[in-house]
VEXDREN-2710 file (C-alpha; in Angstrom, 1 decimal):
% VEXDREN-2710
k/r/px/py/pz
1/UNK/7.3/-89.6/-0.3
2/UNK/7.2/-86.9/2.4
3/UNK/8.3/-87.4/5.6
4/UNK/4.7/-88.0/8.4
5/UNK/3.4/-85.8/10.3
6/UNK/5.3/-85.1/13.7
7/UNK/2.8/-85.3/16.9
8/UNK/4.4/-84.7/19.9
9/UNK/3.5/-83.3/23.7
10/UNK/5.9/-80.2/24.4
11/UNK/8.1/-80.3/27.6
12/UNK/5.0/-79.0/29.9
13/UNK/3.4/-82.3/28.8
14/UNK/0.3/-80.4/28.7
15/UNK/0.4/-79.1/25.3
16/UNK/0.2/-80.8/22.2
17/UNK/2.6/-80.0/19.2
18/UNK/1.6/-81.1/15.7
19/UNK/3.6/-80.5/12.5
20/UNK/3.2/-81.7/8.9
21/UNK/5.0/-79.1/6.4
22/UNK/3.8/-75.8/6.6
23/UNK/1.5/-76.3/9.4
24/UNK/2.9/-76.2/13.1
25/UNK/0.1/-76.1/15.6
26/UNK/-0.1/-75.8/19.4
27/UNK/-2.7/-77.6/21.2
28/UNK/-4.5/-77.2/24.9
29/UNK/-7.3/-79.1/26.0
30/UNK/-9.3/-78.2/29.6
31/UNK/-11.2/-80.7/31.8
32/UNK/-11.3/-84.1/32.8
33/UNK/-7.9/-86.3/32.0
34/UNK/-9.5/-88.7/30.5
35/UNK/-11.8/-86.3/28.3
36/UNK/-8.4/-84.7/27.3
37/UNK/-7.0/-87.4/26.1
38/UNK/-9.8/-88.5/23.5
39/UNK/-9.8/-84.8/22.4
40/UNK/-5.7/-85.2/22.1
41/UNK/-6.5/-88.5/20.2
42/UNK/-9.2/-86.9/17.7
43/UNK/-6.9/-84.0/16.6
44/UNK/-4.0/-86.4/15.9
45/UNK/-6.6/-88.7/14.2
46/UNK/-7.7/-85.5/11.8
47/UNK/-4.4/-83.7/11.9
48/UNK/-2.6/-86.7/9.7
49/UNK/-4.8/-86.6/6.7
50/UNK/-5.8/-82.3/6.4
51/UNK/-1.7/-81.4/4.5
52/UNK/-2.8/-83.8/1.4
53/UNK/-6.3/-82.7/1.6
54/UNK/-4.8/-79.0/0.9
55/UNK/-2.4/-79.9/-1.7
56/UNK/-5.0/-81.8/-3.4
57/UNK/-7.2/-78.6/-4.5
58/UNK/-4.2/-76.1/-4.0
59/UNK/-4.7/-75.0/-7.7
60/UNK/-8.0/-73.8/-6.8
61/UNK/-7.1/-72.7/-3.5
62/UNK/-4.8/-70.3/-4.8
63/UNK/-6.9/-68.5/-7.7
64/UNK/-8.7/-65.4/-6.4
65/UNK/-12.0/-65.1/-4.8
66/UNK/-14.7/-64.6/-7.2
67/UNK/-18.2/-64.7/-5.9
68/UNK/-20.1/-67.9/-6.8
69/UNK/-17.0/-69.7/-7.3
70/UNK/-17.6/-73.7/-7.2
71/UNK/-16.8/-74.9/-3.6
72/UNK/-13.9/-77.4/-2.9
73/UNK/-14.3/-80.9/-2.0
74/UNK/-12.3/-80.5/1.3
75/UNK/-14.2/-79.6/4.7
76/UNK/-11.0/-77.0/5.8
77/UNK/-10.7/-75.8/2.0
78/UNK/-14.8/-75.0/2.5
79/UNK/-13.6/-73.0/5.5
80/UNK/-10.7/-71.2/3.7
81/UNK/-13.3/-70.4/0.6
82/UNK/-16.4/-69.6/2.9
83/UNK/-14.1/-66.5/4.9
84/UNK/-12.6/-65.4/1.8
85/UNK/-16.3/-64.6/0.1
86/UNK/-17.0/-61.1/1.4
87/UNK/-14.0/-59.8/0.3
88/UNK/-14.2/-61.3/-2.9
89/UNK/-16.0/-58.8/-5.1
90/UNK/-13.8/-55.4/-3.6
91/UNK/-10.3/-57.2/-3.1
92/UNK/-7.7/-59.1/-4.4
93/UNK/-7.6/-62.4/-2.0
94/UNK/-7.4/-66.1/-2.3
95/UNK/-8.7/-68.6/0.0
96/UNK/-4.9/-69.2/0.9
97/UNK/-5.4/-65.6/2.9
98/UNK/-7.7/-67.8/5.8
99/UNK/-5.7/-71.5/5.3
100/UNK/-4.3/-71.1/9.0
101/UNK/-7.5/-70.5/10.6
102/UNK/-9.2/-72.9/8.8
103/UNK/-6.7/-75.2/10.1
104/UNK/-7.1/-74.3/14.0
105/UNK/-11.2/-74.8/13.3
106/UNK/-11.3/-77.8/12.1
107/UNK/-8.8/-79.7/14.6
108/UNK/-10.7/-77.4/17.3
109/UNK/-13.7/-79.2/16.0
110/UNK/-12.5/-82.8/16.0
111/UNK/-11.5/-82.3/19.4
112/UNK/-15.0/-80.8/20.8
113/UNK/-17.2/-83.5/18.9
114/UNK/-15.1/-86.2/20.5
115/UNK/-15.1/-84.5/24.2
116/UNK/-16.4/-82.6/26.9
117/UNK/-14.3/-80.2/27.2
118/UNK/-14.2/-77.0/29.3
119/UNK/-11.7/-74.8/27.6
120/UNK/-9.7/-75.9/24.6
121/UNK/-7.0/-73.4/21.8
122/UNK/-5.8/-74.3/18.7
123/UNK/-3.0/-71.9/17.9
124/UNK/-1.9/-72.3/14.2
125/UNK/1.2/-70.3/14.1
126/UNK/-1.0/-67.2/15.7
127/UNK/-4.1/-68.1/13.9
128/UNK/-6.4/-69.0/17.1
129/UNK/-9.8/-71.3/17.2
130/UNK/-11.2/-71.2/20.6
131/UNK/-13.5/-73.3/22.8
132/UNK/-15.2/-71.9/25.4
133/UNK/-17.9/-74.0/27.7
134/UNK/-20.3/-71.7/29.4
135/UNK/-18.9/-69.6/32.2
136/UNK/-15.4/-70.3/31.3
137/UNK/-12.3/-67.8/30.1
138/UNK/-9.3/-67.4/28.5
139/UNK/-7.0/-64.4/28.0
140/UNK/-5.2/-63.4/24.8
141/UNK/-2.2/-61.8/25.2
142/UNK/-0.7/-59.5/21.7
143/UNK/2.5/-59.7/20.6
144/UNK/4.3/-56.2/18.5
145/UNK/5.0/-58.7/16.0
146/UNK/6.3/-62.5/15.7
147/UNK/9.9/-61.5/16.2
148/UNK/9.5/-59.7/19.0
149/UNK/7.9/-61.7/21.7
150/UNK/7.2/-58.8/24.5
151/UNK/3.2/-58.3/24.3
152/UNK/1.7/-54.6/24.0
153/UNK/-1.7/-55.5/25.5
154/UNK/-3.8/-58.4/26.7
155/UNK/-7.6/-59.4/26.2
156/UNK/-10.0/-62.0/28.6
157/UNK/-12.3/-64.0/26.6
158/UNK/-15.6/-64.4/28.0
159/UNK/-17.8/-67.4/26.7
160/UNK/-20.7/-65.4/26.7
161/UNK/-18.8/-63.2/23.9
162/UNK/-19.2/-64.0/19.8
163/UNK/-15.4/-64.4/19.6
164/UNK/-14.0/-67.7/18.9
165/UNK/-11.3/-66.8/16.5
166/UNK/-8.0/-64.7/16.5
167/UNK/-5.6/-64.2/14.1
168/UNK/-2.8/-62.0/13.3
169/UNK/-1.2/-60.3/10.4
170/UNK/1.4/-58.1/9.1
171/UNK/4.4/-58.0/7.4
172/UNK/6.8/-59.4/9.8
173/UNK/4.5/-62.7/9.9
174/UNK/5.6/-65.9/8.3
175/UNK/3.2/-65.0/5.3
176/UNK/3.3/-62.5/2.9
177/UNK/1.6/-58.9/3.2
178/UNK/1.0/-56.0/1.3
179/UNK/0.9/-53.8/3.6
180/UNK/3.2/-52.4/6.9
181/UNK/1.7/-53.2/10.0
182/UNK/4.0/-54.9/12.8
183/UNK/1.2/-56.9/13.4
184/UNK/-2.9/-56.2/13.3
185/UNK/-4.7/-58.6/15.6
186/UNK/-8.4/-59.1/14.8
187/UNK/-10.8/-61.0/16.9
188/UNK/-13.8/-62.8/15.3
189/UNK/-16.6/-65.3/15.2
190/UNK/-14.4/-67.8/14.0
191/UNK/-10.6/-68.6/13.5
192/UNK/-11.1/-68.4/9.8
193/UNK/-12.7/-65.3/9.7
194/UNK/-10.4/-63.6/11.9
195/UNK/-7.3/-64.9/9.7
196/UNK/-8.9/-63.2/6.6
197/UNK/-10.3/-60.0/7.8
198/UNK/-6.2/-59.4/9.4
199/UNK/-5.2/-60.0/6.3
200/UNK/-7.1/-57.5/4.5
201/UNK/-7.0/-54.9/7.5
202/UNK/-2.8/-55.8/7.5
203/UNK/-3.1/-54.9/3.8
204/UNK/-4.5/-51.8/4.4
205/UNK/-1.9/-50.3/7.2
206/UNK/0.2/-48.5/4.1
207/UNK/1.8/-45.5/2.9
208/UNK/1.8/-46.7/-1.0
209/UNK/5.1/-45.2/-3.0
210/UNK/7.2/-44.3/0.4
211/UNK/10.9/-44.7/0.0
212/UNK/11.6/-46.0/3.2
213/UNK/9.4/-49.6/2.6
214/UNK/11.2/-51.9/0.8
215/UNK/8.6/-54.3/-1.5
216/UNK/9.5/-57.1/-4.0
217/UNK/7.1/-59.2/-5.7
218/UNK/6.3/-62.4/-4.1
219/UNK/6.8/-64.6/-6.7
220/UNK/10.6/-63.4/-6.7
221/UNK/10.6/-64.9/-2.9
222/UNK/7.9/-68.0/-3.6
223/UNK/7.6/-68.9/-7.2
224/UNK/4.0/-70.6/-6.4
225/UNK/2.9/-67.7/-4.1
226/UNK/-0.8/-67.0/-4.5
227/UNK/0.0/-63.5/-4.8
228/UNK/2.1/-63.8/-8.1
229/UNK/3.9/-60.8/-8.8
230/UNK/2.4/-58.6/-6.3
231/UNK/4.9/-56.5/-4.4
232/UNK/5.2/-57.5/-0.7
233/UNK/6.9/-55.5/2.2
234/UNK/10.2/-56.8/2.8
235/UNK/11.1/-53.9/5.5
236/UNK/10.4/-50.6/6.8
237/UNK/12.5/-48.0/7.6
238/UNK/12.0/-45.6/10.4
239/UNK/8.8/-43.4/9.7
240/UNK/7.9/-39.7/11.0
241/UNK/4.8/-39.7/13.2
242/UNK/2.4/-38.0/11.1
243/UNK/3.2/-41.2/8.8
244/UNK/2.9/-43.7/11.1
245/UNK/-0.6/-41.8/12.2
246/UNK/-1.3/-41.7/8.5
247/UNK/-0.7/-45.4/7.9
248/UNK/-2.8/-46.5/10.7
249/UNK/-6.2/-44.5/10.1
250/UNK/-6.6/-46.2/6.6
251/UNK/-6.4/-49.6/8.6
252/UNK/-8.4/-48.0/11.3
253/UNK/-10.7/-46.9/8.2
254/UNK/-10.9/-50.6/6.9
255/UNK/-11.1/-52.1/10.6
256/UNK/-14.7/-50.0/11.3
257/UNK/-16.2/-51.2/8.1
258/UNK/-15.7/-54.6/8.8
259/UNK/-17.0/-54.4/12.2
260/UNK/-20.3/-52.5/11.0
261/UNK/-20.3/-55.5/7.8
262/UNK/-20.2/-57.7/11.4
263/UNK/-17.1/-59.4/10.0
264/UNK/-14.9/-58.7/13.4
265/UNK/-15.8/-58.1/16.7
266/UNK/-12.6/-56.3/17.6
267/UNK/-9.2/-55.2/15.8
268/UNK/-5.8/-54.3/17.3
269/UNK/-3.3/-52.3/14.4
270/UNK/0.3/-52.0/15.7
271/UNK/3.2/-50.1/13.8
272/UNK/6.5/-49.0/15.4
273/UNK/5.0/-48.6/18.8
274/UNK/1.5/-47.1/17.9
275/UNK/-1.3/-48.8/18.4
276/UNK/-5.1/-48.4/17.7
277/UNK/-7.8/-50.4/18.8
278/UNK/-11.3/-51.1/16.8
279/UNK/-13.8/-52.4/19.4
280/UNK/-17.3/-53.5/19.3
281/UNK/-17.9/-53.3/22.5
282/UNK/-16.3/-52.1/26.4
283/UNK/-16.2/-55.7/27.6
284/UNK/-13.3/-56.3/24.7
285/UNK/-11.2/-53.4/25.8
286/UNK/-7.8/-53.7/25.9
287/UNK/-5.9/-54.0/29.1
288/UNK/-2.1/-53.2/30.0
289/UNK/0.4/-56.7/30.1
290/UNK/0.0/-57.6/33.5
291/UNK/1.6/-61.5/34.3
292/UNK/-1.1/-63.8/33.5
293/UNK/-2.2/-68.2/34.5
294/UNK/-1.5/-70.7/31.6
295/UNK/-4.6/-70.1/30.1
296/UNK/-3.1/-67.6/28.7
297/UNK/-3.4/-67.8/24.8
298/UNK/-0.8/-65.8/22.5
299/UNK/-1.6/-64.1/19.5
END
């Protein structure tokens, strides 16, 4: 039997922190204290049960998107399927690509159907779902990648935006990629979406063949990896800047056809210092790290 889930308020005693296996989330509610507390009580109450709801239809959850693919039983595994389904008839990619925003969703959504809440993040390991009551803001500040914790750039959140979802990908993340972006943060309707469209954009920040990348094939790391024997990065060596340039347009490429698709509302690509930035819209430019309140979200 495996050990129970782990719910616990972090030292701030603001924050909830709730862990079961794989998934490690971050939790803050805004509003009344009492309206707080049933939201805190809601996403524990949903939290407990969603690991053995996964493992339960993890066979299918890990078989590529085809189009018109029978849906899962499981409300987040109808997320994780749901985001996957553009992608599904141009690339390879499971529903396993959009399990962490599908996550932050639906313990965002316990917590909102249980309480009025002004402001609210679920933050999956990076993988955001927002809540946003009218006239209220958060800001989003990017990291250069989940080692390094310095952020390159930070974004305010309006609630009269679309976005309600962030995620982040790349090949220093805890998940496997196929591509070698630092880190490609993508904003989006919804947590779920944003987690697959930065896969697939991650994906496509490559120089395919170069000798400085080092790639192995997942399953030699993670014999029940989705991607089977797939080559992920493993490192990357110092590249030239024409290379770098190179790397990012086909992301940059990928990024703009999503957005015109109305996929994303905004991508951020990052690789060894560069960065370029795929906006819908002026009101979602990126602004220079300046220090920042607690609402500040990381992504």
């Amino acid at each position: 039997m495996r050990m129970r889930a782990q719910i616990r308020f972090l030292a701030d005693q603001r924050r909830l922190h709730l862990q079961d296996g794989p998934i490690d989330l971050i939790i803050e509610a805004f509003g009344p204290v009492g309206e707080i507390e049933v939201a805190y009580r809601a996403a524990a109450q949903r939290f407990v049960s969603v690991l053995d709801e996964l493992c339960g239809e993890l066979q299918l959850l890990r078989q590529p998107a085809r189009q018109h693919d029978p849906l899962p039983a499981g409300s987040v595994a109808r997320r994780m399927v749901a985001a996957v389904a553009p992608y599904a008839e141009r690339n390879f990619i499971t529903p396993m690509a959009a399990v962490a925003g599908a996550v932050a969703e639906e313990i965002l959504e316990s917590m909102t159907s249980a309480a009025n809440l002004s402001r609210a993040y679920v933050n999956d390991g990076g993988d955001i779902a927002l809540h946003l009551a009218p006239g209220e803001q958060l800001v989003a500040g990017m990291a250069d990648g989940p080692e390094r914790l310095s952020l390159f750039a930070t974004l305010t959140l309006d609630s009269n935006q679309p976005v309600r979802g962030i995620a982040t990908s790349g090949w220093r993340g805890r998940s496997f990629s196929l591509g070698i972006a630092d880190a490609v943060t993508v904003l989006a309707e919804r947590a779920a979406m944003a987690d697959a469209a930065a896969t697939i954009i991650a994906n496509a920040v490559d120089l395919p063949g170069h000798p400085n990348v080092v790639r192995v094939p997942a399953c030699d790391l993670a014999p029940d990896s989705d991607l089977g024997a797939r080559r992920i990065t493993q490192n990357v060596g110092e590249l030239f800047e024409s290379e770098i340039a190179a790397a990012l347009d086909a992301g940059v490429a990928v990024s703009e056809s999503l957005l015109s698709a109305g996929l994303i509302h905004s991508a951020a690509l990052h690789l060894q210092g560069r960065t370029r930035v795929v906006v819908a819209s002026r009101a979602n430019t990126l602004e220079e790290t300046r220090p920042c309140d607690r609402s500040l979200v990381h992504a």
